[in-house]
Every structure is written in C-alpha cells, then in structure tokens.
SERO-150023 format. One record per residue (C-alpha): residue number from 1; residue in three letters; chain; x, y, z. Coordinates in steps of 0.2 Angstrom, whole numbers, plus 5000, padded with zeros to 4 digits. Example, Ala and Ser with C-alpha at 12.3 -4.5 7.8 and 13.67 -1.06 7.14 Angstrom:
residues 2
> 1, ALA, A, 5062, 4978, 5039
> 2, SER, A, 5068, 4995, 5036
//
This chain:
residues 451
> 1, UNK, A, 5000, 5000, 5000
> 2, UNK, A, 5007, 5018, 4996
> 3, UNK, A, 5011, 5029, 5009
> 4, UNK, A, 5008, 5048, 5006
> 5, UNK, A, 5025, 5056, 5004
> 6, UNK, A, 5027, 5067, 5018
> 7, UNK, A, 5039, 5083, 5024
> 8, UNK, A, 5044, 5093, 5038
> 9, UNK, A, 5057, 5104, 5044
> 10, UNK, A, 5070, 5094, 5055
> 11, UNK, A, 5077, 5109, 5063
> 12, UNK, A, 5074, 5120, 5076
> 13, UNK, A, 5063, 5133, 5070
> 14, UNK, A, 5076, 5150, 5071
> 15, UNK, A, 5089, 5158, 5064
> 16, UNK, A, 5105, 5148, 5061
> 17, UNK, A, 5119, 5143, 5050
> 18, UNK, A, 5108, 5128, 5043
> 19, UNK, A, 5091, 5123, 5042
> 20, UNK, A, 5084, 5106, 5034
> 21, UNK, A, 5068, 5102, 5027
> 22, UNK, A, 5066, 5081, 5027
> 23, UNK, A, 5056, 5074, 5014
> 24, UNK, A, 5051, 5054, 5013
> 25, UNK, A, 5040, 5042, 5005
> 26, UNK, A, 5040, 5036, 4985
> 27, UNK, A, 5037, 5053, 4978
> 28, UNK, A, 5052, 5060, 4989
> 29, UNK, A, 5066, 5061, 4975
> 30, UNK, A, 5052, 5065, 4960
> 31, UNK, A, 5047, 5079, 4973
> 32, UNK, A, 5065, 5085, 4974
> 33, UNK, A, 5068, 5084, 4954
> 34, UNK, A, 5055, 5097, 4951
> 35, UNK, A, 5060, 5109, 4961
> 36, UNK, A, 5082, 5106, 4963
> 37, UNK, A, 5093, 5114, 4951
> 38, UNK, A, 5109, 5107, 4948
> 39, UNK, A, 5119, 5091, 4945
> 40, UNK, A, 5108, 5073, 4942
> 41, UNK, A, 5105, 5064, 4959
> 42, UNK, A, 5113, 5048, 4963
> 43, UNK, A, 5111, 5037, 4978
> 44, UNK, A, 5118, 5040, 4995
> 45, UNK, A, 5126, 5057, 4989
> 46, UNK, A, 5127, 5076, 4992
> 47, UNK, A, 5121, 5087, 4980
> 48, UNK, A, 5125, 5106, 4976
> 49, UNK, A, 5111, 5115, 4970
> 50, UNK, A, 5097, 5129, 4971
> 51, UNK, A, 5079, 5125, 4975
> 52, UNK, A, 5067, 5133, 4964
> 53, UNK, A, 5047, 5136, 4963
> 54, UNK, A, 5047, 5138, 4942
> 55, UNK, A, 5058, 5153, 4938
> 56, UNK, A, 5059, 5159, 4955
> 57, UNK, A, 5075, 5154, 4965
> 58, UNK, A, 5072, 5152, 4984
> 59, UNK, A, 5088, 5145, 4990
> 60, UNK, A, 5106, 5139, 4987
> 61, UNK, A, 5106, 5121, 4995
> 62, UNK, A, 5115, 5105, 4998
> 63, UNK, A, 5104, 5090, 4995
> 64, UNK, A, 5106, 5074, 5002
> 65, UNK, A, 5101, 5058, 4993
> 66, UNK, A, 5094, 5043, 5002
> 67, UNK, A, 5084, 5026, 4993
> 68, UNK, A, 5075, 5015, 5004
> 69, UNK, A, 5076, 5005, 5012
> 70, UNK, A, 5096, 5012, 5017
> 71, UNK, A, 5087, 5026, 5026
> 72, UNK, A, 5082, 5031, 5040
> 73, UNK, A, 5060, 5029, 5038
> 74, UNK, A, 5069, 5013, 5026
> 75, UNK, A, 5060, 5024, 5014
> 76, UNK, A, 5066, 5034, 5000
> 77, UNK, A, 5073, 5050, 5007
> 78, UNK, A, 5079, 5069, 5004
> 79, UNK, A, 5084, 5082, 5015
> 80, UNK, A, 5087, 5097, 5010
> 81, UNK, A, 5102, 5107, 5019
> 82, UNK, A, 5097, 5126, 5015
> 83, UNK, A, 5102, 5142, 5024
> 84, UNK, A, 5096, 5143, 5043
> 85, UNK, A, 5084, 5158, 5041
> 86, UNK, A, 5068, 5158, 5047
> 87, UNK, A, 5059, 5164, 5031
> 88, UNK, A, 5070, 5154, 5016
> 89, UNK, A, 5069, 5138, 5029
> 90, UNK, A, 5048, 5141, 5030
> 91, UNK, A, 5049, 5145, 5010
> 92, UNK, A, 5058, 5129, 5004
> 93, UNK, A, 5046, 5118, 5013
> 94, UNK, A, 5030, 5127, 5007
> 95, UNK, A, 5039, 5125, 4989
> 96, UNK, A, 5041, 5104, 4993
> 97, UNK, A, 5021, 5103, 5000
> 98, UNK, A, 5017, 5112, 4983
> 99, UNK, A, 5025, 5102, 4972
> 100, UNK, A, 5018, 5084, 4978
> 101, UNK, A, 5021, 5081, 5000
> 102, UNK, A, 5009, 5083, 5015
> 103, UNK, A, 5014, 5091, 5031
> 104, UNK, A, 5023, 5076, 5041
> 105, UNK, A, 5014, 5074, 5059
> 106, UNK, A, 5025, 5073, 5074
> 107, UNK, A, 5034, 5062, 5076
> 108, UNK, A, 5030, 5052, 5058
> 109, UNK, A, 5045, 5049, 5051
> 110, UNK, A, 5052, 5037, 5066
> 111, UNK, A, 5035, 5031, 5066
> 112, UNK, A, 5039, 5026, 5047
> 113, UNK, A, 5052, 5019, 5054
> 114, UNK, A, 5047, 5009, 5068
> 115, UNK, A, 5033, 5003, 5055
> 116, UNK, A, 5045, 4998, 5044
> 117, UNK, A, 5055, 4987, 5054
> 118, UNK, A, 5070, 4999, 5054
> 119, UNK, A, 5069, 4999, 5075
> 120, UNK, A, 5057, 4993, 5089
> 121, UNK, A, 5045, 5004, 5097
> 122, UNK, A, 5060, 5004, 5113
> 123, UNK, A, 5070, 5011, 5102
> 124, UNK, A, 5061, 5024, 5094
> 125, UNK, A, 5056, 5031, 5111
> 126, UNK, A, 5077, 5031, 5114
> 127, UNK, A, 5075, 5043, 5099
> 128, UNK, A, 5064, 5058, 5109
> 129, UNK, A, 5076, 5054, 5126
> 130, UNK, A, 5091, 5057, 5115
> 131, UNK, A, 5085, 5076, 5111
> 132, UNK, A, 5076, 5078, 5127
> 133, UNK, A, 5092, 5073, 5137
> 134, UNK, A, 5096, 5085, 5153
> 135, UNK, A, 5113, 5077, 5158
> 136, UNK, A, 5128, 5066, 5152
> 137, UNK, A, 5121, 5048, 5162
> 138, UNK, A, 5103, 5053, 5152
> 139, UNK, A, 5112, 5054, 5135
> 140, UNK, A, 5122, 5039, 5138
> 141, UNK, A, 5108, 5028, 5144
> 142, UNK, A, 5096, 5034, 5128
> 143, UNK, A, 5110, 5031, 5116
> 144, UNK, A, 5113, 5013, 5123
> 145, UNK, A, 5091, 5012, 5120
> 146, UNK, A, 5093, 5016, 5104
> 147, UNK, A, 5107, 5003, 5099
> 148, UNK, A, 5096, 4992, 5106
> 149, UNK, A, 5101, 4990, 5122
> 150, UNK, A, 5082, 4986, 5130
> 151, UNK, A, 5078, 4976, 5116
> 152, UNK, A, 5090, 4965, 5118
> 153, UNK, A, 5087, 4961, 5134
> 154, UNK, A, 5067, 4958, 5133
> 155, UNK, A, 5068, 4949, 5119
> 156, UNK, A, 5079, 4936, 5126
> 157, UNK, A, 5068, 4935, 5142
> 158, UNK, A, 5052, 4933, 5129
> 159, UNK, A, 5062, 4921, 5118
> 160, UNK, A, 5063, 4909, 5134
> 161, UNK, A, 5042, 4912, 5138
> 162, UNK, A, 5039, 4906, 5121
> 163, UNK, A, 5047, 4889, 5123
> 164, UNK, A, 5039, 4886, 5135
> 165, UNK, A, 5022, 4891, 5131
> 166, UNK, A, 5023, 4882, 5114
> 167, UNK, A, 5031, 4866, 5122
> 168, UNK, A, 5015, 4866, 5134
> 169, UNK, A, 5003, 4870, 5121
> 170, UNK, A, 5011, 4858, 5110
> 171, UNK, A, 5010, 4844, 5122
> 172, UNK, A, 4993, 4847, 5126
> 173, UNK, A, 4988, 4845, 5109
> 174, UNK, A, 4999, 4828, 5107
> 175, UNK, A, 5001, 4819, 5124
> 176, UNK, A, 5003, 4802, 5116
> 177, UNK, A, 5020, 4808, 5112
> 178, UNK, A, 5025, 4822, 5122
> 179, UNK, A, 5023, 4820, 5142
> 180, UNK, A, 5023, 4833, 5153
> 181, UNK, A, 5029, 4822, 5169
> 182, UNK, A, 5040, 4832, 5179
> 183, UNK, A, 5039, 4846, 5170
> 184, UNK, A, 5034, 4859, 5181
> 185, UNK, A, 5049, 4856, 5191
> 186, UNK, A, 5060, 4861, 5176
> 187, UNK, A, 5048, 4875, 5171
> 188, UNK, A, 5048, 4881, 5191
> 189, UNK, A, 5068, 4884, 5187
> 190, UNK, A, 5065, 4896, 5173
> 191, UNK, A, 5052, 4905, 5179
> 192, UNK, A, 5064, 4908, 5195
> 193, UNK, A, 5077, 4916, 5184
> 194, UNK, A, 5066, 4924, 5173
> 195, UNK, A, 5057, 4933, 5189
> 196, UNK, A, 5075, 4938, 5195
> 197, UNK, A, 5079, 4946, 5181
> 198, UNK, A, 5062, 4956, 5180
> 199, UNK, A, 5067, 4960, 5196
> 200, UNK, A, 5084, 4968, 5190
> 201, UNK, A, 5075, 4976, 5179
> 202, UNK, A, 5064, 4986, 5190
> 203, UNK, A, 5078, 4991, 5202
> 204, UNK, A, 5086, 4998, 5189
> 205, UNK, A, 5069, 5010, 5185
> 206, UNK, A, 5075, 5019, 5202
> 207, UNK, A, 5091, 5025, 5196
> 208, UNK, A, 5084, 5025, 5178
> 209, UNK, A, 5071, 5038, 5183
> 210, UNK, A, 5085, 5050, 5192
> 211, UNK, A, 5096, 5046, 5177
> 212, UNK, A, 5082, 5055, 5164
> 213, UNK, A, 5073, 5065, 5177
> 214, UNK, A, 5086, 5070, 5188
> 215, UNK, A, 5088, 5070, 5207
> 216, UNK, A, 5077, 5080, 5216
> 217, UNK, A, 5086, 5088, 5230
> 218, UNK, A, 5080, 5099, 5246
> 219, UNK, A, 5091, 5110, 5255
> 220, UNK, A, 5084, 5110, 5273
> 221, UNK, A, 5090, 5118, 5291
> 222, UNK, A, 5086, 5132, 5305
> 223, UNK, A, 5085, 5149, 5297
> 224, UNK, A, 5102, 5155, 5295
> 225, UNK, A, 5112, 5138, 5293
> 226, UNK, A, 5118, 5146, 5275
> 227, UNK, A, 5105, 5136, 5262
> 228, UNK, A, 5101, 5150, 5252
> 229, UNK, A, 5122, 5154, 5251
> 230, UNK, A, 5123, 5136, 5245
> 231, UNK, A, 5112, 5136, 5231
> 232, UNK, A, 5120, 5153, 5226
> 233, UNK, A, 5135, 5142, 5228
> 234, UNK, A, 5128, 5125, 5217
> 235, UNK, A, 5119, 5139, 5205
> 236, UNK, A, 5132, 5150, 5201
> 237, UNK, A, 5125, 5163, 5201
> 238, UNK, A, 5116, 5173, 5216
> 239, UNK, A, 5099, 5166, 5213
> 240, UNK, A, 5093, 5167, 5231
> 241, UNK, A, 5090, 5183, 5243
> 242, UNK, A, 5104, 5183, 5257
> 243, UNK, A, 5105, 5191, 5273
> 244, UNK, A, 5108, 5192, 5291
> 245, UNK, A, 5091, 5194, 5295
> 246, UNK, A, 5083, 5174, 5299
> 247, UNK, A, 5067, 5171, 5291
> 248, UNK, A, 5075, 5179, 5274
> 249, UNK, A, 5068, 5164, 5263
> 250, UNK, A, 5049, 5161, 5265
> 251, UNK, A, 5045, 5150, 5251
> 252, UNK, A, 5053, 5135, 5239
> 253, UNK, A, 5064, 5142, 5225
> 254, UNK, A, 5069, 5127, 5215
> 255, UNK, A, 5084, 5128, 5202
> 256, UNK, A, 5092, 5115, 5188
> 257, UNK, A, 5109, 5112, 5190
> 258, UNK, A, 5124, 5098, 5185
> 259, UNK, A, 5135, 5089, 5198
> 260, UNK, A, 5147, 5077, 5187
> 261, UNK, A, 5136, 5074, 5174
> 262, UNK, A, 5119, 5070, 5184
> 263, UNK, A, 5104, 5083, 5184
> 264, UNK, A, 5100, 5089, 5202
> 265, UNK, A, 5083, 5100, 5204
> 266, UNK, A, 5089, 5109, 5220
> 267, UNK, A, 5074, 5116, 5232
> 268, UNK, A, 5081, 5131, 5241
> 269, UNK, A, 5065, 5129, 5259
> 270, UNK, A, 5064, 5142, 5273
> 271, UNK, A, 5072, 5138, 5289
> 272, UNK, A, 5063, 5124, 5301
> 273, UNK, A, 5059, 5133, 5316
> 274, UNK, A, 5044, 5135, 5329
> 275, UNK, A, 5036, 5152, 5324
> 276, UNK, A, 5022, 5162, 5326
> 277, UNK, A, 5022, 5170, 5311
> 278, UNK, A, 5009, 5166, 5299
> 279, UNK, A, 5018, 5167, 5283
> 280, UNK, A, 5034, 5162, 5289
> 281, UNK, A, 5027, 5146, 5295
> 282, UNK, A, 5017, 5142, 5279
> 283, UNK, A, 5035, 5143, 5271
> 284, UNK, A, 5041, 5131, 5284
> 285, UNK, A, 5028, 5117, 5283
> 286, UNK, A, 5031, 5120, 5264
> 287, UNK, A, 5048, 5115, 5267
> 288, UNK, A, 5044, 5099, 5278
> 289, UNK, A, 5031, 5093, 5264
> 290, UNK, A, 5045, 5097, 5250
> 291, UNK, A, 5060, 5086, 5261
> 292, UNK, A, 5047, 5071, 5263
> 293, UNK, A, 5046, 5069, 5247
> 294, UNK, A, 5062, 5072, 5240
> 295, UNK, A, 5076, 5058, 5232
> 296, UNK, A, 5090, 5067, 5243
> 297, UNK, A, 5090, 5081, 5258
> 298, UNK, A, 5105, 5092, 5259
> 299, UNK, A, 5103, 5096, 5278
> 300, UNK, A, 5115, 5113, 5281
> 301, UNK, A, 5118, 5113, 5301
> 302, UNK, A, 5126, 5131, 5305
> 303, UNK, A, 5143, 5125, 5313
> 304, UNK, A, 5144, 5141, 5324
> 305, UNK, A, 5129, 5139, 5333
> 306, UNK, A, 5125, 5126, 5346
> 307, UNK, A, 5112, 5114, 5340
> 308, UNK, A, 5094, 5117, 5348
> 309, UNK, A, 5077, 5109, 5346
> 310, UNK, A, 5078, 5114, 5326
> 311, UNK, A, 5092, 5103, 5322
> 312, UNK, A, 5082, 5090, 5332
> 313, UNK, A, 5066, 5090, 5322
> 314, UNK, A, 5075, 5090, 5308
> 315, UNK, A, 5086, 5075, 5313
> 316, UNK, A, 5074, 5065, 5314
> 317, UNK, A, 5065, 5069, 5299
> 318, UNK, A, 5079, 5064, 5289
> 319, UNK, A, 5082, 5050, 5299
> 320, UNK, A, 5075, 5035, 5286
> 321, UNK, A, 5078, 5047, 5269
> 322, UNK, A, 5093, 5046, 5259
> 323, UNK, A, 5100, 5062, 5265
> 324, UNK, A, 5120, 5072, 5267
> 325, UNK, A, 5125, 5084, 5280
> 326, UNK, A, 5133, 5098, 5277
> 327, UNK, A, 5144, 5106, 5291
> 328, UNK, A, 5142, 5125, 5286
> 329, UNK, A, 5152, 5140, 5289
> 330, UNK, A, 5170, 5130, 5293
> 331, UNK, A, 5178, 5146, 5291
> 332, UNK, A, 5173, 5151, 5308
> 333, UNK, A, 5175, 5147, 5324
> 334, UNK, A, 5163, 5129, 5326
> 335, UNK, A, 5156, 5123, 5341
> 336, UNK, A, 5147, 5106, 5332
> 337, UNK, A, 5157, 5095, 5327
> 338, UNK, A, 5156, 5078, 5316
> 339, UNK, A, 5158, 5066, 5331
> 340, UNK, A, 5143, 5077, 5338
> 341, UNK, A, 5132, 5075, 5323
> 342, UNK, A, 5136, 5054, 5323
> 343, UNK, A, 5130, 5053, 5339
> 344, UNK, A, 5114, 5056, 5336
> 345, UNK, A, 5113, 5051, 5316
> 346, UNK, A, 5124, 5041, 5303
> 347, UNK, A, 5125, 5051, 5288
> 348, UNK, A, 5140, 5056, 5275
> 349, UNK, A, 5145, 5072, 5283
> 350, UNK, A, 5155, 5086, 5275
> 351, UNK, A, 5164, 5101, 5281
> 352, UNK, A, 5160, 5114, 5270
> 353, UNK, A, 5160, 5136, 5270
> 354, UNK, A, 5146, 5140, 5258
> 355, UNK, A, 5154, 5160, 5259
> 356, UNK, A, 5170, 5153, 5255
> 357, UNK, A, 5165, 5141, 5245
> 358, UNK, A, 5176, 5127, 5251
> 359, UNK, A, 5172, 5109, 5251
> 360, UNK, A, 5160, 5108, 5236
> 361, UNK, A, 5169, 5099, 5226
> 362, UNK, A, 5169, 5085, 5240
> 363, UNK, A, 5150, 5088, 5242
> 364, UNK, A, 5148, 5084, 5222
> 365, UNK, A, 5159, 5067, 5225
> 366, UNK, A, 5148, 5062, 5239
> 367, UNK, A, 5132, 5063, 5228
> 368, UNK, A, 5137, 5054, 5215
> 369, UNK, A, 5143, 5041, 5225
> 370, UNK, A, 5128, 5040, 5236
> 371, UNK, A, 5117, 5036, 5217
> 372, UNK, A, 5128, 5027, 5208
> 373, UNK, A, 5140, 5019, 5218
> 374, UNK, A, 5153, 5022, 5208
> 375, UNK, A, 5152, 5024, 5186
> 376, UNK, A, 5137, 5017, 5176
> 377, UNK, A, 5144, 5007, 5164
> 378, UNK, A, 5129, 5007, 5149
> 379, UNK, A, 5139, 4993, 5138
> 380, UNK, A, 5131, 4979, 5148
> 381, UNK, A, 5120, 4986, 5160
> 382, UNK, A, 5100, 4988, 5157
> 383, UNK, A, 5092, 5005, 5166
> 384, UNK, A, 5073, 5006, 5163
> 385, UNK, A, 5070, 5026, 5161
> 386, UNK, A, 5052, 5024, 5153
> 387, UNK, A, 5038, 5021, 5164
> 388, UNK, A, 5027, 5014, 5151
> 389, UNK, A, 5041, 5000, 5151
> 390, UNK, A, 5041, 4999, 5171
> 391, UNK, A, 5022, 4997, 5171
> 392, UNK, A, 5025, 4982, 5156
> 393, UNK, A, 5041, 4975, 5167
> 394, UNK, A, 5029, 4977, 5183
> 395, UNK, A, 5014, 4966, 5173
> 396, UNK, A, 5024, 4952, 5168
> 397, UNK, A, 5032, 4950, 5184
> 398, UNK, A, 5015, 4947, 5191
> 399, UNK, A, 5009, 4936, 5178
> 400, UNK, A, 5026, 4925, 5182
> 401, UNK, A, 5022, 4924, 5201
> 402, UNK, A, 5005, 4917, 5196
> 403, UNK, A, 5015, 4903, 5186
> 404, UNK, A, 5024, 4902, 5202
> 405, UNK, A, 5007, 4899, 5212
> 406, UNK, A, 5001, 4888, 5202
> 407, UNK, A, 5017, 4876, 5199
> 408, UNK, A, 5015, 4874, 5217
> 409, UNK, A, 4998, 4871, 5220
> 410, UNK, A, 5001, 4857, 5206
> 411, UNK, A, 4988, 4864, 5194
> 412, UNK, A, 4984, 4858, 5177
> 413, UNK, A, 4999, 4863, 5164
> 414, UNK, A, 4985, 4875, 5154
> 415, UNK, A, 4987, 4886, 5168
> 416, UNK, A, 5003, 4888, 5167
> 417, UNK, A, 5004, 4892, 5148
> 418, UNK, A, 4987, 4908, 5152
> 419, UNK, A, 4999, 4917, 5161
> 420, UNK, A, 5017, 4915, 5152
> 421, UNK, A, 5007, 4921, 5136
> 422, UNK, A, 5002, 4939, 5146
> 423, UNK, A, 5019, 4939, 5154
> 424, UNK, A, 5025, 4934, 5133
> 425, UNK, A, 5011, 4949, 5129
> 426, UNK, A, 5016, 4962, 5142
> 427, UNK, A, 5034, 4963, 5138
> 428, UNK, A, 5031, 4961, 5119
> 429, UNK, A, 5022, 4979, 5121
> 430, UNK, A, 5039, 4988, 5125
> 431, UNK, A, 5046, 4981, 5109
> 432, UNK, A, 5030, 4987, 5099
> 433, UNK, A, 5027, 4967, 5096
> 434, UNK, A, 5007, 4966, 5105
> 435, UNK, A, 5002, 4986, 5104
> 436, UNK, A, 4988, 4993, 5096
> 437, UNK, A, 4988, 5008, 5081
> 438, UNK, A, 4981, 5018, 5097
> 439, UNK, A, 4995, 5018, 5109
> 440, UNK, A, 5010, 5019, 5095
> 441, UNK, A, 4998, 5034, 5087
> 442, UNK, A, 4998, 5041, 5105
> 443, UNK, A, 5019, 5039, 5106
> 444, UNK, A, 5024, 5047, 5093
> 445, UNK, A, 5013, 5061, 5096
> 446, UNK, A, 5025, 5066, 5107
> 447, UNK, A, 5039, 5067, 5098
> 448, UNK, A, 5043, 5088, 5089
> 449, UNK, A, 5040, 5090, 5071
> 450, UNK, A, 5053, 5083, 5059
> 451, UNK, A, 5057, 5069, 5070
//
C-alpha cells in the first residue's frame, strides 16, 4: 500500500547557520527533481544546487540523497540542507508541499520507521530521550536504548516464555508423544530466573528515573544555617535573597543544576523553626512537605551555633531518607562537630563554607557516589527510564508469580501456559510486538515536528 510522501522541517525553527527540510516516501526524489537545480541525483550522495518554485530561485542548498530502504524511515529519502533563516527555511518547505508532499505529523518519520522494521518501538522512544536529554548519564543511557540496548534484553527473556508456552501447548495438543511428567519442576527453574531478572530490571527503574529525570534535592536547616548561600553556591549565580536577618527565605525556590554529569533539581526551603508568624510558618511546613518527598536532603547545620530543638526536628526527619549533612560556615569558629552530629545520626557528613566556597567539590563526589555507587557502565547494564516500560516489566512480573502459584499448588499445565502468554504479551508491548495503532499513534505524538 502507498504511503503519502510526507515533509517537515528537522530543525529548530530559528535563525541559524543551517536549516533542513526532510522529505520521505516514494514521491520523495520525484518531489526534489521538480524543484532542485543542479547536478543529476545519485544514491547515498550530496548534491549542490538551488531550490526553485518555476523561475523563482528560493535558495542555494545542499541535497542529500537517500533510497529506501538504506534510510532512516527505510523509505526513499531527501533532505534538503538550506540556509538557517527563518523565512528561506519556511519557504523551501512550502515550495516541497506544493510540488507533491503533506505536512509530516509529529513524530512520523520514526513512526515510518518503527513501521517499517527499521527499529522497535524501545528504540524509537530512545530517539525523543536522546533530544530531550538534561545530563551526560541521560544521554548515555538513551544512546545505549537506541542501539538496542532494551531490546535485547526483553527479547531474550520473551524468547525463553515462548518455549515454554509452545512446548505446553504443544504437548497438550499431542500427549501420546510428548509427556509433561515432571515438567513443572524444570519450568519452576525458569520462571525463578526469569522473575530475578524482571526483578533487576525494576531496580534499575530507580536510578533510571534520576538518570532522565534527575535527582530531586531539598536544602533544609534552621534559618540562617547558610542554604540560600549554597544554592547561590551550586547555582552560580546569586539566585537566592541573602541576609543576616533569619526568616529571609519564606518560600521554595527550586533551580536546575549539573554535579558530574547527573541533573540535580535543587529546592532552596525556609528555615525549620517554631514560629508564630503566619507566613513564615506556611514557608516552613512547605519546606517539611518538600524534604518528605524528596530523592535526597541536603541538611545545612550552622557550625557556629550550638544545636537546639531545630536541628532536632529535623534530625529525625531525615532520619529513614537518603540524606548528606553539610557542616556550614567551617571558616569560623565551630562549636558542632562531626563526632557530635554521629551521635545522634549516621549520615556522609562534610565540612564545607558556603561563603568561602570550600568543600563543594567533595559535596559533588559524595552525591554521585551516594546514586551510583561508583560509574554506570551502559555497555552491559540495562536502566529502565520509561515508565510505560516499568508498568510492562511490573505486569509480567505478576503474571510469572502466578505461574509460580500455580506450579506449586500442582495445577493443570494449561494454567501455566494463560499466564506465560500475558507475561510473553506484556513485555512484547515495550518492543511494539502486541500494541495497538492507538497507543503507537499516542507515542509518537509526542515526539517535535521533523522527527
């Protein structure tokens, strides 16, 4: 069946050096012969040219030449590298719909290719991580996606389901010659590995969330500790009100920042203290609902001041959260010391002086360590970072328990094949294998225009 040729601009829509309008489908290089000037095309070639509309010249262009299925859609393919103006970039792409192509939706052309067997659905969602990457561990972990990194993985685990399942189904249908006598022993052994690894997998959607998302981090302490001068500090930039006077910071202020390639959202609270006024204390149980549900919480204890029933309260709200304490204002003379602090909580601890700014670079080193124990390595390792793929991990895991249940309760073998095929079903939606047009139309409709 003939697809409708379709074209959009791949680049951001601004001024720049270059701008590239991507054509595909089987009228993509009839398209580009009407309208290029210059040199015959050939296969898998650059051409130099001008785009033209009749007699009117828009543009002098570079045109690549692509033939399906050696592209990208694995249909024919043209791009057209023109000059990065607004105007000429909108011009040469109203001058290709005229002379044959329809406005690409978002996200078509890697739905042409997922369609077209150039990729699995895993790795076309890679494709929107790559461009929507915030830090160096999100770009590696979606580059290792889109090489087929998940794909791999799941299909090796669905490879195993389907032998069993067709060995049962299969001795079912024939139980003259195929006995199932002590089968379920052998099949309890699988499913046993096969859970573990599920298992894995879903551990991994922890750091796999951080790693896309990033960490989301609350500063917390008295008023005064210095937490405003540390996201100064962490920000570069002076992005928090400063002063002697406590109470200074009344509300969240929440920034974006990189520690040794990992994204941190940093939550600047007000100071945790008993007080009386209204607004003020607003800004503090803010702070309280902010730290319980934080992935870390950077507690700033003023090293100059003696601790009181503040440091208290919030010691023992950090007390089950993952959580580093930061021993502010080293540069003068300190009264609380780490021996102190351990006494009452066992935390990573760090001297730091958020106005000298001394001891960050430790305070980096800690994090990192604290969430990856050391480098990722994305050569081997799997990270789930997609929650559609957590929530397909999570329902096959179930549906292998229930083989689990009923090996043990020594049910009939059909039982066991019902729930390997929706553990087979549930993972075969990450690849794309058992979804509906629904969910991949929904999917790429997410992706930008041109992609």
């Amino acid at each position: 069946m003939k697809q409708d040729t379709i074209a959009a601009v791949a680049t951001a829509m601004s001024n720049s050096g270059i701008g590239i309008v991507r054509i595909s489908g089987e009228d993509s290089l009839y398209i580009a012969k009407q309208i290029y000037k210059g040199k015959p095309f050939q296969d898998h070639t650059i051409h130099y040219g001008y785009i033209q509309d009749g007699d009117e010249m828009i543009d002098e262009v570079l045109v690549m030449v692509m033939k399906g299925p050696h592209s990208f859609t694995g249909e024919d393919t043209v791009e057209i590298n023109c000059h990065g103006g607004v105007y000429v970039v909108k011009k040469v792409l109203e001058t290709v719909i005229k002379y044959g192509a329809r406005p690409a939706e978002p996200g078509e052309f890697t739905k042409r290719a997922f369609l077209n067997g150039k990729m699995d659905l895993s790795q076309a969602e890679a494709v929107i991580d790559v461009i929507s990457s915030k830090n160096e561990y999100a770009l590696k972990s979606s580059i290792s996606q889109l090489k087929g990194n998940v794909q791999k993985k799941i299909k090796e685990i669905r490879s195993e389901i389907l032998y069993h399942t067709a060995f049962i189904e299969t001795a079912l249908d024939d139980p003259e010659h195929i006995s199932v006598d002590g089968y379920s022993e052998k099949l309890k052994i699988t499913v046993e590995k096969l859970l573990g690894e599920l298992k894995k997998l879903l551990l991994s959607s922890d750091n796999g969330r951080i790693i896309r998302e990033g960490i989301k981090t609350v500063i917390v302490g008295k008023p005064n500790a210095g937490k405003s001068s540390l996201l100064n500090v962490l920000v570069g930039e002076e992005r928090a009100i400063v002063t002697d006077i406590e109470g200074t910071t009344r509300d969240v202020l929440e920034e974006s920042i990189q520690l040794q390639g990992i994204s941190l959202n940093v939550i600047d609270t007000a100071g945790i203290r008993n007080t009386e006024d209204i607004v003020e204390k607003i800004g503090v149980d803010r702070a309280k609902e902010q730290a319980s549900e934080a992935d870390l919480i950077i507690y700033v204890v003023d090293a100059s001041r003696e601790l009181d029933e503040n440091d208290f309260e919030i010691i023992e709200m950090i007390r089950n959260k993952k959580a580093v304490i930061l021993l502010n204002k080293s540069d003068l003379a300190t009264v609380v010391s780490k021996n102190m602090i351990q006494s009452y909580i066992d935390k990573p601890m760090i001297e730091i002086s958020a106005k000298e700014e001394t001891g960050i670079q430790k305070l980096e080193e800690t994090l990192k360590e604290m969430f990856f124990h050391g480098e990722i390595s994305f050569n081997d390792e799997v990270y789930i970072t997609n929650i559609r793929h957590k929530t397909a991990i999570q329902d096959a895991h179930s549906s292998l328990q229930k083989v689990m249940v009923s090996i043990e309760n020594d049910m009939p073998e059909d039982f066991y094949s019902i729930d390997l095929l929706d553990a087979y079903e549930a993972l075969g939606s990450i690849t794309g294998e058992t979804i509906g047009e629904d969910l991949v139309n929904e999917i790429f409709s997410k992706f930008c225009m041109g992609k």
